[in-house]
Steps between C-alpha positions, in 0.01 A plus 500: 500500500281815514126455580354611206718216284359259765140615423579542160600105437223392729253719290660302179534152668122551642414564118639252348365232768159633418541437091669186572203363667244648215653357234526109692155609562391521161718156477295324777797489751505679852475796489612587852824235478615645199448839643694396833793384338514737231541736810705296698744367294443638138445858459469582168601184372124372630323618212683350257493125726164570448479506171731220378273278770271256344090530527336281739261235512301473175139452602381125400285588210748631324764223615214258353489689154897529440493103572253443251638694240806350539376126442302670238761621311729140533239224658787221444728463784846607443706166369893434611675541183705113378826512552730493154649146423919533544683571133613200373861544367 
């Protein structure tokens, strides 16, 4: 392999580590580990990893308000549905 192809897919791989690690940034992951491995192990892949990973921790206020307005919405506990009597023949 020729050194400029060598440069060349570091340059890309180096790229796509940094935009991997913005955008789980922006999710509240590491920015650095998803950078790392996107570089490591993923390549171009990384970016797209990066996006199908889920957001991180929800801060507790807002935790707190999704509860609420979820007991809100149905404040009776969910009841086990009575099993059907057999068909008599």
């Amino acid at each position: 392999m020729s050194d400029e192809v060598l440069i060349l897919m570091l340059f890309v791989w180096g790229i796509s580590a940094l935009v991997a690690g913005a955008i789980a940034s922006d999710r509240r992951r590491s920015f650095i580990g998803f950078a790392v491995v996107t570089f490591f192990f993923l390549g171009p892949l990384g970016p797209g990893f990066a996006l199908l990973a889920t957001h991180g921790e929800i801060e507790r206020s807002q935790l707190q308000a999704i509860r609420a307005a979820a007991k809100k919405a149905n404040p009776a506990p969910l009841q086990p549905i009575p099993p059907k009597p057999p068909k008599q023949p």
